[in-house]
N, CA, C and O atoms as a CHARMM CRD file, in Angstrom:
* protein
*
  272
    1    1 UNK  N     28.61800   6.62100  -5.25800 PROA 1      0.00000
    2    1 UNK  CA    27.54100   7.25800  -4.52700 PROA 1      0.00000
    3    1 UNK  C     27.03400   6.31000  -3.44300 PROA 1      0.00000
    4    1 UNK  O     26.87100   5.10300  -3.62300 PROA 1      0.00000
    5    2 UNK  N     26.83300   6.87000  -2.46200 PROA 2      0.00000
    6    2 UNK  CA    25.88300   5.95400  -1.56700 PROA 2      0.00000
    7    2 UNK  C     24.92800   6.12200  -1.07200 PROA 2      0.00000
    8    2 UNK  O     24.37800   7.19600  -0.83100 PROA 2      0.00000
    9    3 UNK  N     24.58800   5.07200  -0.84600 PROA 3      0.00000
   10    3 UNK  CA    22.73100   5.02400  -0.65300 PROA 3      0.00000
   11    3 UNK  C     22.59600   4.89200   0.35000 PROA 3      0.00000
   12    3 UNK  O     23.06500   3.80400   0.68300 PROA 3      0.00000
   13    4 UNK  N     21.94600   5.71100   1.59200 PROA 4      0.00000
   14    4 UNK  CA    21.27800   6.05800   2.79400 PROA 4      0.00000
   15    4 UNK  C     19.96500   5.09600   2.71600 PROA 4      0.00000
   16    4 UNK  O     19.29700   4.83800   1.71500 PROA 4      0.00000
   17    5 UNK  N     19.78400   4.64700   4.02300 PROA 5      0.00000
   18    5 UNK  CA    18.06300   4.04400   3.96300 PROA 5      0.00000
   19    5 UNK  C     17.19600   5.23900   3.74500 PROA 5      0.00000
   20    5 UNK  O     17.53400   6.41700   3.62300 PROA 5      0.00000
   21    6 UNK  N     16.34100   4.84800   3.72700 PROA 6      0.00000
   22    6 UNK  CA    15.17800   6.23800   3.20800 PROA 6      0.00000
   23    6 UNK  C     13.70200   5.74300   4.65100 PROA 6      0.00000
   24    6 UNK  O     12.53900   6.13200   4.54500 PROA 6      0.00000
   25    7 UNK  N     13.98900   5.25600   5.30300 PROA 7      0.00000
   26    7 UNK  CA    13.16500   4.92500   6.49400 PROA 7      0.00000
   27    7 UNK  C     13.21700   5.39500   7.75500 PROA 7      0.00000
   28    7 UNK  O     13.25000   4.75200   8.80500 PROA 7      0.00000
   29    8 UNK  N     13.22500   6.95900   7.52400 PROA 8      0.00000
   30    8 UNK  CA    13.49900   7.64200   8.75700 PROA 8      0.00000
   31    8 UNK  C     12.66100   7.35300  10.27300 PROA 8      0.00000
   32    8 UNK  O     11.87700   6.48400   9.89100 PROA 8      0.00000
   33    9 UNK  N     12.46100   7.48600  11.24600 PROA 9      0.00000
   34    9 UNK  CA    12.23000   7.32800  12.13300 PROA 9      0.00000
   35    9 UNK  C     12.29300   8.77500  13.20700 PROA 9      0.00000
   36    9 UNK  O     13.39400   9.32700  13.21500 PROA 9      0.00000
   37   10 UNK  N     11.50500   9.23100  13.84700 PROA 10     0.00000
   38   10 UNK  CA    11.18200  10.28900  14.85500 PROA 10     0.00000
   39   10 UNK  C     12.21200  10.08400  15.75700 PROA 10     0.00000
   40   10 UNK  O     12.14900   9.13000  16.53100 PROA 10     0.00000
   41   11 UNK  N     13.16400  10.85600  15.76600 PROA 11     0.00000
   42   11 UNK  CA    14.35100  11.08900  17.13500 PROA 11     0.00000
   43   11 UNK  C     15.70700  10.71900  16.05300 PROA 11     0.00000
   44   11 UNK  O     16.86400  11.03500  16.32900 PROA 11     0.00000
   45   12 UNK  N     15.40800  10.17900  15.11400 PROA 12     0.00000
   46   12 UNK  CA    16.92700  10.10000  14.01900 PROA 12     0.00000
   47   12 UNK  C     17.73400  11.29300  14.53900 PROA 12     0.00000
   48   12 UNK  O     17.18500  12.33000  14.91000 PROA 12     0.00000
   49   13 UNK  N     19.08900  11.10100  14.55100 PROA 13     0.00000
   50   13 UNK  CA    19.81600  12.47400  14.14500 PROA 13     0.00000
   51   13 UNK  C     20.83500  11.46800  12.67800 PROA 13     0.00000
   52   13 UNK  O     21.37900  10.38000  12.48400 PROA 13     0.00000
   53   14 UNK  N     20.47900  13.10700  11.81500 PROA 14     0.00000
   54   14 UNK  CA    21.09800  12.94800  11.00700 PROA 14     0.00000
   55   14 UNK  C     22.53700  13.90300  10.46800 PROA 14     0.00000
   56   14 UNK  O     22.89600  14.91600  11.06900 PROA 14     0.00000
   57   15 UNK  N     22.99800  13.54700   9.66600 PROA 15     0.00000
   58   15 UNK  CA    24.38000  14.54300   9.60900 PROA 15     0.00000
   59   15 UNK  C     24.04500  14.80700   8.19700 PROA 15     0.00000
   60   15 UNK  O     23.49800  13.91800   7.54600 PROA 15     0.00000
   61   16 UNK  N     24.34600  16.03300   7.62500 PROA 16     0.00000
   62   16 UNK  CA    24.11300  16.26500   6.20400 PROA 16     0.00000
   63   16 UNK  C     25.46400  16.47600   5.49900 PROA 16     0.00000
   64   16 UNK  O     26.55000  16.28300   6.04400 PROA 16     0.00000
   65   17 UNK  N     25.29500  16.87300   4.28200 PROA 17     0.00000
   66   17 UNK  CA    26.52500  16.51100   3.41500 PROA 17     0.00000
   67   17 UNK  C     27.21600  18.41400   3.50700 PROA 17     0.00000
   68   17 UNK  O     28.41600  18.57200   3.72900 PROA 17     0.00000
   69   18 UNK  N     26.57000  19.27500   3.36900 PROA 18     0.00000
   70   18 UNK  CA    26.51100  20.50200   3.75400 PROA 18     0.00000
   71   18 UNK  C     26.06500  20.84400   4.36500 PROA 18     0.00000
   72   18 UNK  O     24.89100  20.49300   4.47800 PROA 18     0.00000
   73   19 UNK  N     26.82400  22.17200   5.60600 PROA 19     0.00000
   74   19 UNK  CA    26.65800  22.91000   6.97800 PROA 19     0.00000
   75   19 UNK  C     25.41500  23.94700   6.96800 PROA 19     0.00000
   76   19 UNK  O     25.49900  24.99400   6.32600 PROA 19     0.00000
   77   20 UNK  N     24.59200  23.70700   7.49400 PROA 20     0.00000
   78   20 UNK  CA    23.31000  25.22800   8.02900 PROA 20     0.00000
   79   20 UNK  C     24.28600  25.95700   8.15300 PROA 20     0.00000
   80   20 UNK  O     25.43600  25.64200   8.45900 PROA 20     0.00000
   81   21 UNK  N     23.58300  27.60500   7.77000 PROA 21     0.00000
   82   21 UNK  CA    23.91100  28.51300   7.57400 PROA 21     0.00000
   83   21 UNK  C     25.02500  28.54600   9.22200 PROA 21     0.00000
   84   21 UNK  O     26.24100  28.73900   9.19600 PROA 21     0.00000
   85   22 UNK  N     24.30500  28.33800  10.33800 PROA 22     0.00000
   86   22 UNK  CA    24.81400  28.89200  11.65200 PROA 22     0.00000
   87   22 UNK  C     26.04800  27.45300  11.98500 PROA 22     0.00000
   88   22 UNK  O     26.46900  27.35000  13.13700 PROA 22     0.00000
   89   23 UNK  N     26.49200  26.52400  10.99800 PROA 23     0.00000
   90   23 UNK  CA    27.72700  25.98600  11.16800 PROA 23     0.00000
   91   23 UNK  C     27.46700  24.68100  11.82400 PROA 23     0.00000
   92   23 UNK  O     28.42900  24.15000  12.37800 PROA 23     0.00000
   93   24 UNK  N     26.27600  24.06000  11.85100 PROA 24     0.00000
   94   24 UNK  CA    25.95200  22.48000  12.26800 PROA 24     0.00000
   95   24 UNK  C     25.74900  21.61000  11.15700 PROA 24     0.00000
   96   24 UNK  O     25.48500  22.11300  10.06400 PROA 24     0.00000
   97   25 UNK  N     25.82800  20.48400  11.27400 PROA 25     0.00000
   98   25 UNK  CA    25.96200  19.37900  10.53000 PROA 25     0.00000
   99   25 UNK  C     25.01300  18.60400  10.77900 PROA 25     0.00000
  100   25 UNK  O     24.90900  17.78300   9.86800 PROA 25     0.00000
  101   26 UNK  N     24.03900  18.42000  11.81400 PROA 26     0.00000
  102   26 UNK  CA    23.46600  17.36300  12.37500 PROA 26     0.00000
  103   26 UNK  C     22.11900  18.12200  12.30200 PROA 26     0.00000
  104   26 UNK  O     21.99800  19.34700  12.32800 PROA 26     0.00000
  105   27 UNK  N     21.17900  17.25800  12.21200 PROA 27     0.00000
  106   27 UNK  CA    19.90000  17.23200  12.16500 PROA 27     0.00000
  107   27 UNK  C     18.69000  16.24700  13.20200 PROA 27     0.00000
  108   27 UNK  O     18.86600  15.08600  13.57100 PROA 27     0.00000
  109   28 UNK  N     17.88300  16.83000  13.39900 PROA 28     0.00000
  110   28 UNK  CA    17.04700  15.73000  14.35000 PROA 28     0.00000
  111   28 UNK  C     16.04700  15.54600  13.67800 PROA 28     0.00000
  112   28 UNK  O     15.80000  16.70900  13.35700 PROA 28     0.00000
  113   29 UNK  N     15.06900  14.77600  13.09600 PROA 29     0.00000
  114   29 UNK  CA    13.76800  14.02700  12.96600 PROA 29     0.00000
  115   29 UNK  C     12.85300  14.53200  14.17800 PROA 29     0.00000
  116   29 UNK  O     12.82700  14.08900  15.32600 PROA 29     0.00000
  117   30 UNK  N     12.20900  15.43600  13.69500 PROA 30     0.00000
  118   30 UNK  CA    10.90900  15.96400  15.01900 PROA 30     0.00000
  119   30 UNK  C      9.76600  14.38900  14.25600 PROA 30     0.00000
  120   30 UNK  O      9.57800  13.31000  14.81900 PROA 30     0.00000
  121   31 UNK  N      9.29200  14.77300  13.06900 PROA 31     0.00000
  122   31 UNK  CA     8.27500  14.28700  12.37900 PROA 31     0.00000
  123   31 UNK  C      9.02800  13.77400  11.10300 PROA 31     0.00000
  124   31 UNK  O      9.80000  14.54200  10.52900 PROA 31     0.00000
  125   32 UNK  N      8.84500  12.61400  10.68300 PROA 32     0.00000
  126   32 UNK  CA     8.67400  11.95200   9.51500 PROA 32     0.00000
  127   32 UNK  C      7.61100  11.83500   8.72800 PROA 32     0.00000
  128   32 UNK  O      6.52600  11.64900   9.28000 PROA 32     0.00000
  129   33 UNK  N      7.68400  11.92400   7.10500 PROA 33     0.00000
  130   33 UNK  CA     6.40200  11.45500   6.73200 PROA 33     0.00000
  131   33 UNK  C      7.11000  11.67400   5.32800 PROA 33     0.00000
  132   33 UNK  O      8.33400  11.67300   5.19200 PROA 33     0.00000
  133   34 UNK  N      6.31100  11.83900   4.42900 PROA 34     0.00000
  134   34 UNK  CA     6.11800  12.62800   3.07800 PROA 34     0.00000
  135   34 UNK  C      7.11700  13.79500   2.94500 PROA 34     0.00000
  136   34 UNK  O      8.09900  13.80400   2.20300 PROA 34     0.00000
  137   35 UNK  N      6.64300  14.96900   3.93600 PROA 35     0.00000
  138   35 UNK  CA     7.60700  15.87600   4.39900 PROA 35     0.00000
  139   35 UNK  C      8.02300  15.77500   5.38100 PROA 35     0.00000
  140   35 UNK  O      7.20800  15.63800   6.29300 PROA 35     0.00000
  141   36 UNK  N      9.59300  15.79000   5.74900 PROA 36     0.00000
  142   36 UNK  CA    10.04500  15.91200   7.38200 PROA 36     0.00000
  143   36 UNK  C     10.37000  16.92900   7.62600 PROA 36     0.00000
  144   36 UNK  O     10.81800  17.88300   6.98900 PROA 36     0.00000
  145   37 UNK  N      9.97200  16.58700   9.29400 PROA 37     0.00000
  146   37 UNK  CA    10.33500  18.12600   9.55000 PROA 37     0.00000
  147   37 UNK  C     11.77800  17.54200  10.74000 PROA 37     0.00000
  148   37 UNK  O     12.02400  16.57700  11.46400 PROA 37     0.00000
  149   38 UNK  N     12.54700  19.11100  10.24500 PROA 38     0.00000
  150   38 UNK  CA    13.93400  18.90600  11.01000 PROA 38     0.00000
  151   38 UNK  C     14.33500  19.73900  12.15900 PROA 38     0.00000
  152   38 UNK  O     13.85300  20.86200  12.01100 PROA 38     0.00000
  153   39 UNK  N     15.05600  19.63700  13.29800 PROA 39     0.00000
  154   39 UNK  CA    15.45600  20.64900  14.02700 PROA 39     0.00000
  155   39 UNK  C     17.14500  20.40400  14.17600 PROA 39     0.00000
  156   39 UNK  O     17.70300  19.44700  14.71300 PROA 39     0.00000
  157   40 UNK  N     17.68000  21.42300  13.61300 PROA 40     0.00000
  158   40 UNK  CA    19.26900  21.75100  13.85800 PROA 40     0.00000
  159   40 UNK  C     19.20600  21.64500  15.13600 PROA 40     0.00000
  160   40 UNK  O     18.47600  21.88300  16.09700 PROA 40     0.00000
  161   41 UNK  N     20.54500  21.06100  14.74500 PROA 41     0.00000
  162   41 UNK  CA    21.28400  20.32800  16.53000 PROA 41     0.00000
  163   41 UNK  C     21.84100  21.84000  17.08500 PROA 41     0.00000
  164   41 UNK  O     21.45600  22.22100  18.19000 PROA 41     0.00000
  165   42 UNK  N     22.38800  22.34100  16.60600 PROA 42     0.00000
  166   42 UNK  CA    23.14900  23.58100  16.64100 PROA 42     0.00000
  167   42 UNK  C     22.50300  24.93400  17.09800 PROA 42     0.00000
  168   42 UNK  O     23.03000  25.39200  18.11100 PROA 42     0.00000
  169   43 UNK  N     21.29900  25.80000  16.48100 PROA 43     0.00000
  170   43 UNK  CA    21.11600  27.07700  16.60000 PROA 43     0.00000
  171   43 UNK  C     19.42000  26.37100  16.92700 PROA 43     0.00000
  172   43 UNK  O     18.62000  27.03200  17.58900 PROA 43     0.00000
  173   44 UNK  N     19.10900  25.22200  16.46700 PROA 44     0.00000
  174   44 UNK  CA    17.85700  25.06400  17.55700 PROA 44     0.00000
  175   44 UNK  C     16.32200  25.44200  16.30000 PROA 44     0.00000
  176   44 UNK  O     15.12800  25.49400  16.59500 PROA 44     0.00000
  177   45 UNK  N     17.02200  25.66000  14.82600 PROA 45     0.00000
  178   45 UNK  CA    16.02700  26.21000  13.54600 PROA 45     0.00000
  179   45 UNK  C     15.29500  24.85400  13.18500 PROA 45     0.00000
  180   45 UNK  O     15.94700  23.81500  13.08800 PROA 45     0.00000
  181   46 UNK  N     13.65400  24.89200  12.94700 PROA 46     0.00000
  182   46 UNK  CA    12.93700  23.83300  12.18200 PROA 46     0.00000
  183   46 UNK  C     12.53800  24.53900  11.27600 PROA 46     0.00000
  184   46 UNK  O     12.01300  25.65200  11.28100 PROA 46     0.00000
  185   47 UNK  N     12.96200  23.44500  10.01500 PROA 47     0.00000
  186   47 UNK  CA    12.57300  23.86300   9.02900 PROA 47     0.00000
  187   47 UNK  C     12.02900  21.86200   8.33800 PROA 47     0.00000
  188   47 UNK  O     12.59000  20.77500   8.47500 PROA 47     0.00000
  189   48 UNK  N     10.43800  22.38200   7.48100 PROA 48     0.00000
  190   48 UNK  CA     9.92700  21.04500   6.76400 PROA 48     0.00000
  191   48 UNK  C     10.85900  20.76300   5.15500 PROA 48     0.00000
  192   48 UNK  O     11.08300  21.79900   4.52900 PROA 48     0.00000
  193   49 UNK  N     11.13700  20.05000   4.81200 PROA 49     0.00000
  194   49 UNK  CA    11.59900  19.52800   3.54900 PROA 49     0.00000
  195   49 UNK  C     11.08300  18.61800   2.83100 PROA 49     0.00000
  196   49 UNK  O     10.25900  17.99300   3.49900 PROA 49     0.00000
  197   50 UNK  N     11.17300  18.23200   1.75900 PROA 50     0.00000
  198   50 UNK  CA    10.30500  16.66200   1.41100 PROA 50     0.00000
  199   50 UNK  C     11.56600  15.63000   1.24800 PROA 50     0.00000
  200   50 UNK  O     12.73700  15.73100   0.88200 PROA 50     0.00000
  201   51 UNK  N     10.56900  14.41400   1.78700 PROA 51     0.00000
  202   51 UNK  CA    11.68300  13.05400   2.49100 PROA 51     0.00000
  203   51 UNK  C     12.51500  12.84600   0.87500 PROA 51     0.00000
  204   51 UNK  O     13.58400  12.27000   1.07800 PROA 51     0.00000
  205   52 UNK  N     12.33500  13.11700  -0.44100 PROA 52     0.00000
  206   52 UNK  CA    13.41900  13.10800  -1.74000 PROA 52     0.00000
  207   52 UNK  C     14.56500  14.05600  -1.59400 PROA 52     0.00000
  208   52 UNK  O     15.72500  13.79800  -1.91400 PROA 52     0.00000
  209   53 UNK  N     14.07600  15.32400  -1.01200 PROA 53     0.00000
  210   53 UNK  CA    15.14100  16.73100  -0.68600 PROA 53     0.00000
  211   53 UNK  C     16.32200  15.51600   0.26200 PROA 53     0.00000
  212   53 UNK  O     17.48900  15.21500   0.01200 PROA 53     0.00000
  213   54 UNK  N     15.39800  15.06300   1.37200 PROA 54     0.00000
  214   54 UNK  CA    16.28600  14.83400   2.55800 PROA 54     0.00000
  215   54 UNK  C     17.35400  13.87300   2.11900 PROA 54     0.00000
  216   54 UNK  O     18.53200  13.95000   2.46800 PROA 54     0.00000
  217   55 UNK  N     16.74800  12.79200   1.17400 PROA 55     0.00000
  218   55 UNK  CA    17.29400  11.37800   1.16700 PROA 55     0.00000
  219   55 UNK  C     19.06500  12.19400   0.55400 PROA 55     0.00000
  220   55 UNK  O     20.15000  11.86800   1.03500 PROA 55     0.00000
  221   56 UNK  N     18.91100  13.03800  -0.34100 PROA 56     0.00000
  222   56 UNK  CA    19.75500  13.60000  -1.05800 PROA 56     0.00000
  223   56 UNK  C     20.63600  14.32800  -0.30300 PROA 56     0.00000
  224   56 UNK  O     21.82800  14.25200  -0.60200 PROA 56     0.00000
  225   57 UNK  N     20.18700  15.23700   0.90400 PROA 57     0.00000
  226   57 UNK  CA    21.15500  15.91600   1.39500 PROA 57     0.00000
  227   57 UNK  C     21.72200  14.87000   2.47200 PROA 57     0.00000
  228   57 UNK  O     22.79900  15.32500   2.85500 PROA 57     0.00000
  229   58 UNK  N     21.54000  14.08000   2.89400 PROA 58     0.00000
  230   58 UNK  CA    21.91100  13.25200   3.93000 PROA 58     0.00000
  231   58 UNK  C     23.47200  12.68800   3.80600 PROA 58     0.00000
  232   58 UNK  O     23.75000  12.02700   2.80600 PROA 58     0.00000
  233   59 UNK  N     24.07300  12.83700   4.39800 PROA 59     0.00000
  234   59 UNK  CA    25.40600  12.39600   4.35600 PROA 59     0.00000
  235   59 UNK  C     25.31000  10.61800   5.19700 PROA 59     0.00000
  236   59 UNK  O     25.40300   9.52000   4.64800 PROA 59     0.00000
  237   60 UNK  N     25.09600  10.95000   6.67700 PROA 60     0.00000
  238   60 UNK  CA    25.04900   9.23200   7.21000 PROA 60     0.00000
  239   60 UNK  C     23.84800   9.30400   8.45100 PROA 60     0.00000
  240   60 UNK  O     23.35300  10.41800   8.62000 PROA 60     0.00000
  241   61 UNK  N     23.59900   8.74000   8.89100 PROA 61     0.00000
  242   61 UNK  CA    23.00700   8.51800  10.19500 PROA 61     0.00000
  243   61 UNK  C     23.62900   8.07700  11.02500 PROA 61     0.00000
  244   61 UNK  O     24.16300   6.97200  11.11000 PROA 61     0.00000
  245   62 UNK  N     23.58700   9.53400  12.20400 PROA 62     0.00000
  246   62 UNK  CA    24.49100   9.48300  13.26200 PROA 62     0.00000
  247   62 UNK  C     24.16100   8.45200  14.52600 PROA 62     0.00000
  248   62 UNK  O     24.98200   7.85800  15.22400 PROA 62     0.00000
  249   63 UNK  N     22.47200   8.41200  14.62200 PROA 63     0.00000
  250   63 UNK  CA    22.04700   8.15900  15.92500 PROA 63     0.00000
  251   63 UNK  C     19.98200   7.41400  15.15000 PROA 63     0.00000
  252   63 UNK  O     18.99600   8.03900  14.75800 PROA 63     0.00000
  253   64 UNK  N     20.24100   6.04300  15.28200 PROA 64     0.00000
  254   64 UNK  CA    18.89100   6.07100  14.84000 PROA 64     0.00000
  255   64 UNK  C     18.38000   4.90800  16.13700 PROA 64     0.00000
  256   64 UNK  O     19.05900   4.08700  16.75300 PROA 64     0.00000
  257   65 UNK  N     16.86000   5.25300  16.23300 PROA 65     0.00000
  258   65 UNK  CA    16.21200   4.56800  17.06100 PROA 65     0.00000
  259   65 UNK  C     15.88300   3.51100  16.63200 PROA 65     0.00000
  260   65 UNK  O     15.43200   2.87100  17.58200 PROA 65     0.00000
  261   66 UNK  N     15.83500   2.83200  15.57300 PROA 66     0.00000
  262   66 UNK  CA    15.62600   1.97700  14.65200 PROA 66     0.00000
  263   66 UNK  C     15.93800   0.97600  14.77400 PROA 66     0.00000
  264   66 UNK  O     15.19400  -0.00400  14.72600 PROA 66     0.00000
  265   67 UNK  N     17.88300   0.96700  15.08600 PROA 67     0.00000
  266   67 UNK  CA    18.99900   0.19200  14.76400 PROA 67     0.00000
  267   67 UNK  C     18.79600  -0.62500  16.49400 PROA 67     0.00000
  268   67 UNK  O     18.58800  -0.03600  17.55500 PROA 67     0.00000
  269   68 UNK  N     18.92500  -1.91700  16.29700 PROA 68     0.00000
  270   68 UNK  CA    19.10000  -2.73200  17.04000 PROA 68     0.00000
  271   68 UNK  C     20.17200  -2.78300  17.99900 PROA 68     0.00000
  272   68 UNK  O     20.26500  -3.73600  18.77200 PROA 68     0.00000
């Protein structure tokens, strides 16, 4: 199993381990917190989750503002 950081950051895109309904993989970080909220790269849908849901569906981090 592997372990993702759990220190998301606003503008992350993330890739998940399973496809949104409309066939994207990638995710953006509008808001971090407790609950994040996400916007599909793909069909453009936000939907909030809680940051335990996320840590779990997360496959890797594609694009973080974070990283040096």
């Amino acid at each position: 199993m592997t372990i993702i950081k759990t220190d998301y950051a606003d503008g992350d895109i993330l890739e998940f381990k399973k496809p949104h309904p409309c066939g994207g993989k990638t995710w953006k970080i509008i808001r971090a917190g407790v609950d994040c909220k996400l916007e599909c790269e793909t069909c453009k849908r936000v939907v909030i989750i809680p940051r335990i849901e996320l840590n779990k569906k997360t496959k890797k981090i594609i694009n973080s503002r974070t990283q040096s």
